[in-house]
C-alpha positions as YAML, in Angstrom:
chain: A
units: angstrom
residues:
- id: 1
  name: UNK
  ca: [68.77, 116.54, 115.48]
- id: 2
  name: UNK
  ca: [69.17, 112.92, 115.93]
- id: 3
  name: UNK
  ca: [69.45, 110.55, 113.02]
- id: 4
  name: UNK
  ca: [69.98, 106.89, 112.38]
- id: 5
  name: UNK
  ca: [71.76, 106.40, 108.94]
- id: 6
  name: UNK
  ca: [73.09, 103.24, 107.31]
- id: 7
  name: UNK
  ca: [76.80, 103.03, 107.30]
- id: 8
  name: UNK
  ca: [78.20, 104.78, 104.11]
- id: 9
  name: UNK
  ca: [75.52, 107.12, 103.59]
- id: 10
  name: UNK
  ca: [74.72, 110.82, 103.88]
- id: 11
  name: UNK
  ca: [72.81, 112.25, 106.44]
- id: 12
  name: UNK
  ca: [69.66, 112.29, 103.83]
- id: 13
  name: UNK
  ca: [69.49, 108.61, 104.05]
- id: 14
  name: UNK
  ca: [68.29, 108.49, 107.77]
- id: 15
  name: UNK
  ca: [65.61, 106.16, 109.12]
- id: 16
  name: UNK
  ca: [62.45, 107.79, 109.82]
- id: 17
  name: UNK
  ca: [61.30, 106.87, 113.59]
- id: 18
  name: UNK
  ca: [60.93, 108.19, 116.73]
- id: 19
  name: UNK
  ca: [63.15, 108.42, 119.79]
- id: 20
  name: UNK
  ca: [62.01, 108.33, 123.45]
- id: 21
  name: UNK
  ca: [63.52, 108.58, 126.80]
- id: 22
  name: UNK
  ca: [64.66, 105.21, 127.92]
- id: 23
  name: UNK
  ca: [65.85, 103.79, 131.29]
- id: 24
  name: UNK
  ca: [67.90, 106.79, 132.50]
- id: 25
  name: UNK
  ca: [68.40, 110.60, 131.42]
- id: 26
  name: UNK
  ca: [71.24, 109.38, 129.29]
- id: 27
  name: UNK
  ca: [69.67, 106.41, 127.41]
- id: 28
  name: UNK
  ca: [67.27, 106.75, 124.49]
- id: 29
  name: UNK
  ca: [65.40, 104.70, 122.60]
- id: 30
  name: UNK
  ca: [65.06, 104.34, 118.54]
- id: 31
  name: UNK
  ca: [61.85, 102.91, 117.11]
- id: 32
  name: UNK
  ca: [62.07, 102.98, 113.58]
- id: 33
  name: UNK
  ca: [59.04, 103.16, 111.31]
- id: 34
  name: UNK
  ca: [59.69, 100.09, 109.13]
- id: 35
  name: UNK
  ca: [61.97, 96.92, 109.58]
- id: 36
  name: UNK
  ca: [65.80, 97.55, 109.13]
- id: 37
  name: UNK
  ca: [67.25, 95.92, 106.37]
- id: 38
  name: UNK
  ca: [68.85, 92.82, 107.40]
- id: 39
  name: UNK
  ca: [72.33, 92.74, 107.79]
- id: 40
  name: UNK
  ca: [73.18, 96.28, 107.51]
- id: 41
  name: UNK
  ca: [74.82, 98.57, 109.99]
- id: 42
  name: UNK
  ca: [73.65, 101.50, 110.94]
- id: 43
  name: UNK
  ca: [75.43, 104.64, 113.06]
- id: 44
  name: UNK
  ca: [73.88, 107.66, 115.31]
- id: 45
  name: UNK
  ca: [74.58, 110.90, 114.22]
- id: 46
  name: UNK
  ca: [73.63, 113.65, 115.94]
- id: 47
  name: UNK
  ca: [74.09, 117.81, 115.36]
- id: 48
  name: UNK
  ca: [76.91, 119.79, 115.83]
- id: 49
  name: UNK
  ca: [73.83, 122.01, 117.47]
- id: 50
  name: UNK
  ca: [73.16, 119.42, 120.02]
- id: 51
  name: UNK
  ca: [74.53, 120.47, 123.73]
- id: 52
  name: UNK
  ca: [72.82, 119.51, 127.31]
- id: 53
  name: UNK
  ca: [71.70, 121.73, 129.93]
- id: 54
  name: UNK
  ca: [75.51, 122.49, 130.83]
- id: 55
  name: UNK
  ca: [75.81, 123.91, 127.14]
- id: 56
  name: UNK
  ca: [78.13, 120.31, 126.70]
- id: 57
  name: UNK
  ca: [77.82, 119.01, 122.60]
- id: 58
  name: UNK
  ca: [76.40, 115.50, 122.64]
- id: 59
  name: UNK
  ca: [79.08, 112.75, 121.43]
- id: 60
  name: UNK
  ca: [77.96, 109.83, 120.11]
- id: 61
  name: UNK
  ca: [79.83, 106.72, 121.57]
- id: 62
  name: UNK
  ca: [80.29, 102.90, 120.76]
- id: 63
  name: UNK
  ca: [79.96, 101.63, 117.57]
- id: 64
  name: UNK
  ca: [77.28, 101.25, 114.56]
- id: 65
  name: UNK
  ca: [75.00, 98.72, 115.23]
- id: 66
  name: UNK
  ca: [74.55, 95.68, 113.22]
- id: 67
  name: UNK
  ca: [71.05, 94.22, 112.53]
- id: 68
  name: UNK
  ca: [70.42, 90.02, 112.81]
- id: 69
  name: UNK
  ca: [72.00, 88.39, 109.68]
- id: 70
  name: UNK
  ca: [69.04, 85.60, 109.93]
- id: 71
  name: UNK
  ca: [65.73, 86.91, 108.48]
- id: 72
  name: UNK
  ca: [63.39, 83.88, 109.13]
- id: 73
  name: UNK
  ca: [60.20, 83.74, 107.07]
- id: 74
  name: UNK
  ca: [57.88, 84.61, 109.89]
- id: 75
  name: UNK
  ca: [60.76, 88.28, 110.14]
- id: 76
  name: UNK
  ca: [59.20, 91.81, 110.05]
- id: 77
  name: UNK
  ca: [61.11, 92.97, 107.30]
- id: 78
  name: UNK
  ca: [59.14, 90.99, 104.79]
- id: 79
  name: UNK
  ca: [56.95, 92.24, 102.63]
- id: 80
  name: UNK
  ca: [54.21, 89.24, 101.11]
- id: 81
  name: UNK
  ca: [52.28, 89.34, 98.22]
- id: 82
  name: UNK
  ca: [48.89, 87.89, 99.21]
- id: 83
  name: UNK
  ca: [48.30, 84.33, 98.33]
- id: 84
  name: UNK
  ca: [51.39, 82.68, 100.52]
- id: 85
  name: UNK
  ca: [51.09, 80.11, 103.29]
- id: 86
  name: UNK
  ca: [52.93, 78.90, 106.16]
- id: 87
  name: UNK
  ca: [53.86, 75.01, 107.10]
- id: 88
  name: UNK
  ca: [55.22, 73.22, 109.71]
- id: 89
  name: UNK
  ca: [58.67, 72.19, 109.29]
- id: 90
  name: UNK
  ca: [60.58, 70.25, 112.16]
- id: 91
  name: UNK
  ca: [64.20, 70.77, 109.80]
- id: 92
  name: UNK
  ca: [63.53, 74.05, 108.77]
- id: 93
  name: UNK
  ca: [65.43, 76.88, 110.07]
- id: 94
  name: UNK
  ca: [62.57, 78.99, 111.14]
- id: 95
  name: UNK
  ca: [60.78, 75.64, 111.84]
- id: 96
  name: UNK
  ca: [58.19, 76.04, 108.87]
- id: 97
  name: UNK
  ca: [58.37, 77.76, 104.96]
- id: 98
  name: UNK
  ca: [56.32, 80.06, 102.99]
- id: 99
  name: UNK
  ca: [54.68, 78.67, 100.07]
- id: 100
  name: UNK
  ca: [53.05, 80.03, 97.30]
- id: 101
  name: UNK
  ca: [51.65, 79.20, 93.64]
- id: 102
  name: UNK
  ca: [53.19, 81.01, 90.43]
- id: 103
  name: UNK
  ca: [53.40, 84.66, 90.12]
- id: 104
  name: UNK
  ca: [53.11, 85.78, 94.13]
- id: 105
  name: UNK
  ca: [56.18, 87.56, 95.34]
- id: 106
  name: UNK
  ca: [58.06, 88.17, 98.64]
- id: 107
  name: UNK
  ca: [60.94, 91.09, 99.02]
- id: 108
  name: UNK
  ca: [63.58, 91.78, 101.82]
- id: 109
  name: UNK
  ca: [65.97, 94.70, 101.97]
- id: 110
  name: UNK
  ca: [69.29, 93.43, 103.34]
- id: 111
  name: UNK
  ca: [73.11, 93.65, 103.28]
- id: 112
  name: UNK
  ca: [76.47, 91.66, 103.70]
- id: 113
  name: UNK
  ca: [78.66, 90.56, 101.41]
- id: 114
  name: UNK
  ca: [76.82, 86.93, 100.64]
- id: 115
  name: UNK
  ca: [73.30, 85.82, 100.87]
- id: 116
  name: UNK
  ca: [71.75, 82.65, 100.93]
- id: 117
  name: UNK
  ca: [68.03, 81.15, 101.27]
- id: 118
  name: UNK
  ca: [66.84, 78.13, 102.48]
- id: 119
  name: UNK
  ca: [63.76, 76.11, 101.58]
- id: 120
  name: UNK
  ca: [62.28, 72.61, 100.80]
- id: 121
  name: UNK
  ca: [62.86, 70.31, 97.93]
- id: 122
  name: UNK
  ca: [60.28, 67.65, 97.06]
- id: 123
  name: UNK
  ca: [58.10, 65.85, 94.40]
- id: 124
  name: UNK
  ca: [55.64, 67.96, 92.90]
- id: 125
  name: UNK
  ca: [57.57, 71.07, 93.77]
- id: 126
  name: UNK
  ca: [57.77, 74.06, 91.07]
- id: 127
  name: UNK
  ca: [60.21, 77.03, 90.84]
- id: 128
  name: UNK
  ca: [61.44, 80.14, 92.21]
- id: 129
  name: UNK
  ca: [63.13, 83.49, 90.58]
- id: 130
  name: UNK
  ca: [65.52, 84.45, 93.04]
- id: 131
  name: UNK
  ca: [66.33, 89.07, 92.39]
- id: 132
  name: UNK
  ca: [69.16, 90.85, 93.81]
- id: 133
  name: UNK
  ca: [71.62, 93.51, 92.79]
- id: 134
  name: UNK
  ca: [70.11, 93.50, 89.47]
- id: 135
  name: UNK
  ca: [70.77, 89.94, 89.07]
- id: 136
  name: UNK
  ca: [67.76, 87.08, 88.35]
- id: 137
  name: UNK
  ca: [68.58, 82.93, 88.75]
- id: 138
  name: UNK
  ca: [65.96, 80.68, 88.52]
- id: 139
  name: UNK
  ca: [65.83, 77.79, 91.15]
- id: 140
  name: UNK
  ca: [64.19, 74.66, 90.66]
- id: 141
  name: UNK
  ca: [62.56, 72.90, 93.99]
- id: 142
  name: UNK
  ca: [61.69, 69.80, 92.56]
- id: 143
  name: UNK
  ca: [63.27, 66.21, 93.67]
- id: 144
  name: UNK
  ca: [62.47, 62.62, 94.11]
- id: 145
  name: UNK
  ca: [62.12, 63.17, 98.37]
- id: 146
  name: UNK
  ca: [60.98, 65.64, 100.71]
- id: 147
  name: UNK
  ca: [63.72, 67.72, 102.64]
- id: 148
  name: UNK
  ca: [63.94, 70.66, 104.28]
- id: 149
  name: UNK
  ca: [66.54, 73.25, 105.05]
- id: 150
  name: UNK
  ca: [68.13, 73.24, 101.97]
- id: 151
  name: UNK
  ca: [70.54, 75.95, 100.80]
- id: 152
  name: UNK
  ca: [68.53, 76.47, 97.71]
- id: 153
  name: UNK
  ca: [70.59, 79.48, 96.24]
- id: 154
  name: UNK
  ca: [73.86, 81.37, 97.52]
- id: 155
  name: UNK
  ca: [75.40, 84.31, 96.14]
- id: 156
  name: UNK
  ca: [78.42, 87.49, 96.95]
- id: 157
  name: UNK
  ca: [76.52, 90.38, 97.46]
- id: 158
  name: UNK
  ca: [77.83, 94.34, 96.40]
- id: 159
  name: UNK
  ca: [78.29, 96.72, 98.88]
- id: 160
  name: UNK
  ca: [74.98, 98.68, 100.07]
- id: 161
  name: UNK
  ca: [71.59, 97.56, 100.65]
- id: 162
  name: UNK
  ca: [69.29, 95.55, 98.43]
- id: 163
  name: UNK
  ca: [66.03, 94.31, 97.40]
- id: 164
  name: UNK
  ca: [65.99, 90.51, 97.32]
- id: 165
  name: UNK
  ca: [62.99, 89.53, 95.98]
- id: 166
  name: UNK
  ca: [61.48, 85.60, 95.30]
- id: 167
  name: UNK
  ca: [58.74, 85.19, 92.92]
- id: 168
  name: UNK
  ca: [57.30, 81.79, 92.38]
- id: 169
  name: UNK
  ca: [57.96, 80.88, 88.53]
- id: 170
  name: UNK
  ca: [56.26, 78.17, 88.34]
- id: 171
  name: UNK
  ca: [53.73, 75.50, 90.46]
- id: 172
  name: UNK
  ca: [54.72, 76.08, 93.63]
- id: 173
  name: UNK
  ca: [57.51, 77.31, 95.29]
- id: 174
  name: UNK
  ca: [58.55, 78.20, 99.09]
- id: 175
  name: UNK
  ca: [61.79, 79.47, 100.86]
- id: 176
  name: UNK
  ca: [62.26, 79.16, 104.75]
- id: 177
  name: UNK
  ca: [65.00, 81.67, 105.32]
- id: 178
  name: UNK
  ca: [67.54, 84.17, 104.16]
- id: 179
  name: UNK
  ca: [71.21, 84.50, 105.88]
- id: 180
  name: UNK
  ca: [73.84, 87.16, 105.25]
- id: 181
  name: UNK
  ca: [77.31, 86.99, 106.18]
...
């Protein structure tokens, strides 16, 4: 048994996925199901049952893997509610953001110890709920000029994974990117 597991939790927590036979006899591949969380680390384990054909007990070597700490809005780990839209953005970080009108939603599992999202501010702009670790801040996107790449919200994370999730609250809202440190 081989299992991917986020750092600081029991066996049970493993990634589903699937591991093939890689570039040599002694390097594997792990293609998990869904998106890793961004941010997190994760570590092999493998069974004490485990041996090769010399009866020799696998040990895993290195160290747990960290995932990018940049999920742009175009990232697999999103999950949309229908109704957003994409635009161009030359000083956006993932060079466009998301937009959508009140009431859509978009979620991201990720880790670290702070988080912060990026967007545009501009005239006409509405608002954004911004979730995570139980907490709820409301952002508001409206100004007297158009600008991109703003640091719209920044907050310490908890330890473990999370749902961060940004609902429009109001007109319409957008976010460009999410960084974890």
């Amino acid at each position: 048994t081989v299992k991917v597991v986020p750092t600081d939790k029991p066996r049970s927590a493993a990634i589903r996925g699937s591991i093939s036979l890689g570039s040599s006899p002694t390097h594997y591949v792990f293609t998990p199901r869904k998106p890793l969380a961004t941010g997190a680390t994760y570590h092999l384990v493998v069974s004490s049952r485990l041996v090769d054909a010399n009866k020799n007990h696998v040990v895993v070597t290195g160290k747990p893997l960290r995932t990018k700490l940049l999920a742009t809005n175009h990232s697999a780990g999103w999950h949309y509610s229908t109704g957003w839209t994409r635009h161009a953005a030359s000083s956006a970080i993932s060079g466009s953001y998301t937009a959508a009108t009140a009431g859509h939603t978009a979620t991201l599992h990720l880790a670290g110890n702070d988080v912060e999202i990026t967007g545009c501010k501009a005239p006409g702009m509405g608002s954004v709920s911004i979730s995570v670790a139980g907490r709820t801040h409301r952002v508001s996107e409206a100004q007297s000029f158009t600008r991109c790449g703003v640091v719209l919200w920044h907050r310490a994370l908890p330890a473990g994974i999370h749902t961060l999730r940004v609902r429009v609250s109001q007109g319409v809202g957008n976010f460009d990117a999410v960084t974890v440190t």
